[in-house]
C-alpha positions as CSV (number, residue, x, y, z in Angstrom):
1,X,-2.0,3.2,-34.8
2,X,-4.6,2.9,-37.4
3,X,-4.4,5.4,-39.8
4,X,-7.4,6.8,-42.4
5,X,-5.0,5.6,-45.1
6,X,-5.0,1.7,-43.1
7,X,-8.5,1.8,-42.8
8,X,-9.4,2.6,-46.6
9,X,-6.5,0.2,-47.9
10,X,-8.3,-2.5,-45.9
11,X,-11.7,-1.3,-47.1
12,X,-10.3,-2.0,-50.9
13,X,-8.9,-5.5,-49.7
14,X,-12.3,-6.1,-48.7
15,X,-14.3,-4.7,-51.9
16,X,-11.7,-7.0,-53.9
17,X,-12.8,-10.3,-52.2
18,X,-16.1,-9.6,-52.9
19,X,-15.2,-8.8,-56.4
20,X,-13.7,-11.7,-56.8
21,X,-16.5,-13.8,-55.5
22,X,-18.9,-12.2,-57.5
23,X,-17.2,-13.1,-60.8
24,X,-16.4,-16.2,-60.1
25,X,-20.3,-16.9,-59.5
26,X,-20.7,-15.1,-62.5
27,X,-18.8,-17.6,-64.8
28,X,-20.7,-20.3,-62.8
29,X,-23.8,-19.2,-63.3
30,X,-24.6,-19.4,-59.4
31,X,-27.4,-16.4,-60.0
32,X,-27.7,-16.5,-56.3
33,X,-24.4,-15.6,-55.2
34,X,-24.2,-13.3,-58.0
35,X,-27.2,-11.4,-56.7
36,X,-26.0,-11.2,-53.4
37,X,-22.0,-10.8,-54.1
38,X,-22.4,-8.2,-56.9
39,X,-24.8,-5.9,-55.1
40,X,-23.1,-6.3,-51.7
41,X,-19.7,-5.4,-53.9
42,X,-21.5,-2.4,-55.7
43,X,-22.9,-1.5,-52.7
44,X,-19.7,-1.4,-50.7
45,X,-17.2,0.4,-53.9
46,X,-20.1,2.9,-54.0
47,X,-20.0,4.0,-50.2
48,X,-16.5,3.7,-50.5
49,X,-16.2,6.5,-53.4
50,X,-19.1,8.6,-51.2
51,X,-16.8,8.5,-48.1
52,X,-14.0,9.4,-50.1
53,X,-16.0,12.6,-52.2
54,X,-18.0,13.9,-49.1
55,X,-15.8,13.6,-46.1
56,X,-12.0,12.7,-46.8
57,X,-11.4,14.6,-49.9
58,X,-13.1,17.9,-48.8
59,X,-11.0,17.4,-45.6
60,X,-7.7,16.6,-47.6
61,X,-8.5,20.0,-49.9
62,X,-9.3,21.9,-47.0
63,X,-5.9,21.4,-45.2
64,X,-3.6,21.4,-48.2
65,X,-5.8,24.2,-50.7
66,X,-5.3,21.9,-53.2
67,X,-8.3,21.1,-55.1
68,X,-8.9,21.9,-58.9
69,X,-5.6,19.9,-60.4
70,X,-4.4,18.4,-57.2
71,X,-4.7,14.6,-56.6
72,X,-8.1,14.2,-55.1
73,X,-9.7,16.2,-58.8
74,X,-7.7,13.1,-60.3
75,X,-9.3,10.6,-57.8
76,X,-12.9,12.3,-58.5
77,X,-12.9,12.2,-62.0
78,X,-11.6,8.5,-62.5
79,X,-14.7,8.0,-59.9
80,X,-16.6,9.4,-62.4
81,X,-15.0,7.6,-64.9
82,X,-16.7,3.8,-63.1
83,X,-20.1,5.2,-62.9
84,X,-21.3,3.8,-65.9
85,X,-19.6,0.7,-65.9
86,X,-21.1,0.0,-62.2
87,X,-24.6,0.8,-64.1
88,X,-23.5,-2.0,-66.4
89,X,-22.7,-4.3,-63.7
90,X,-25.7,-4.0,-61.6
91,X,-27.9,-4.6,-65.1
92,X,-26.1,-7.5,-65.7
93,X,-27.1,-9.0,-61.8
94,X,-30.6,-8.2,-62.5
95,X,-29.9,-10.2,-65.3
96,X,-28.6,-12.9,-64.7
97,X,-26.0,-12.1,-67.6
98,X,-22.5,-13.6,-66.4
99,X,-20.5,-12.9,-69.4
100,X,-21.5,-8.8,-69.4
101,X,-20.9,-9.1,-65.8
102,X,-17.6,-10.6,-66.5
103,X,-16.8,-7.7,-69.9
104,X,-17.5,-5.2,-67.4
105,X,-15.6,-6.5,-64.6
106,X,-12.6,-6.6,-66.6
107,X,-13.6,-2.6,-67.7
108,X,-14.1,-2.2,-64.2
109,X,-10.3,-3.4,-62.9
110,X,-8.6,-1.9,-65.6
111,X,-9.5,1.7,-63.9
112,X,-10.1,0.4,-60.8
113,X,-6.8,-1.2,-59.7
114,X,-4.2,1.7,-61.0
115,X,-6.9,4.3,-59.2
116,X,-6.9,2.1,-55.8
117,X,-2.6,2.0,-56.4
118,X,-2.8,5.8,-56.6
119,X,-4.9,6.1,-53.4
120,X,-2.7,3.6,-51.4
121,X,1.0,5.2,-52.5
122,X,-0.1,9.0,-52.9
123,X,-3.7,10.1,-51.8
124,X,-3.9,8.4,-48.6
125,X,-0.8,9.4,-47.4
126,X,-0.6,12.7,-48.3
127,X,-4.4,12.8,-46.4
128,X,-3.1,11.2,-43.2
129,X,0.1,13.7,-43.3
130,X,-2.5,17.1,-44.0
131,X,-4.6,15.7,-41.4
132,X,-2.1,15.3,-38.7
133,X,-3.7,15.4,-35.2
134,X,-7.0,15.6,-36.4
135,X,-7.1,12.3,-38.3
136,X,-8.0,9.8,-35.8
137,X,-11.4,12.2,-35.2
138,X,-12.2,11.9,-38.6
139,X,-10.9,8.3,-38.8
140,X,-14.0,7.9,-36.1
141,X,-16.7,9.7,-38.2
142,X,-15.6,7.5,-41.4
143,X,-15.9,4.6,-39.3
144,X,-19.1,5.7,-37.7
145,X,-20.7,5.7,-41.6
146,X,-20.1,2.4,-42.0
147,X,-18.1,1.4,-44.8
């Protein structure tokens, strides 16, 4: 059974390959693909971190009462944390600028991948176990917002 947890892990998996594929046209200086790879990656991470603060952590704190100091607080303020380094990324695709694309890729992944590990191992989990029977509804309404 898909799980909220399954479906956001595959979401990251997916946000990655795009990543990836906007970097690499980065370094070769394909300002196409960067245009079209970099905004479809800042696009997705960026509904990704709304699904996450408007429907899944409110639902999580809900459940459990945790909220100031518990693990979602954590997950919101390391979202906050990217904000300016997605600014820096989407100037450097209107720019055509592959190496500050590339400085703040690198920026990027060093929250980024520790923060999706955290999500994956503790936050998910502990959502899909506070959720309990009411997690496949709400597995349908983050679906229906198209990540």
């Amino acid at each position: 059974m898909e799980t909220i947890g399954i479906y956001m892990q595959r979401d990251h998996e997916l946000i990655d390959g795009i990543a990836e594929r906007a970097v690499a046209a980065a370094v070769a200086r394909d300002w196409a693909t960067l245009e079209r790879e970099g905004s479809e990656f800042l696009r997705r991470l960026r509904r990704h971190i709304e699904v996450e603060e408007d429907v899944l952590f409110p639902a999580f704190e809900q459940r459990t009462g945790m909220a100031a100091g518990g693990p979602s607080a954590q997950m919101r303020e390391e979202h906050e944390q990217m904000q300016p380094i997605l600014a820096q990324l989407e100037a450097a695709v209107s720019g055509h600028d592959g190496p500050a694309y590339g400085h703040a890729s690198r920026a990027l992944l060093d929250i980024l991948v520790p923060h999706n590990q955290k999500e994956e191992q503790m936050m998910y989990p502990m959502l899909d176990e506070a959720l309990g029977a009411d997690g496949p509804a709400l597995l349908s309404d983050v679906k229906a917002m198209a990540l």
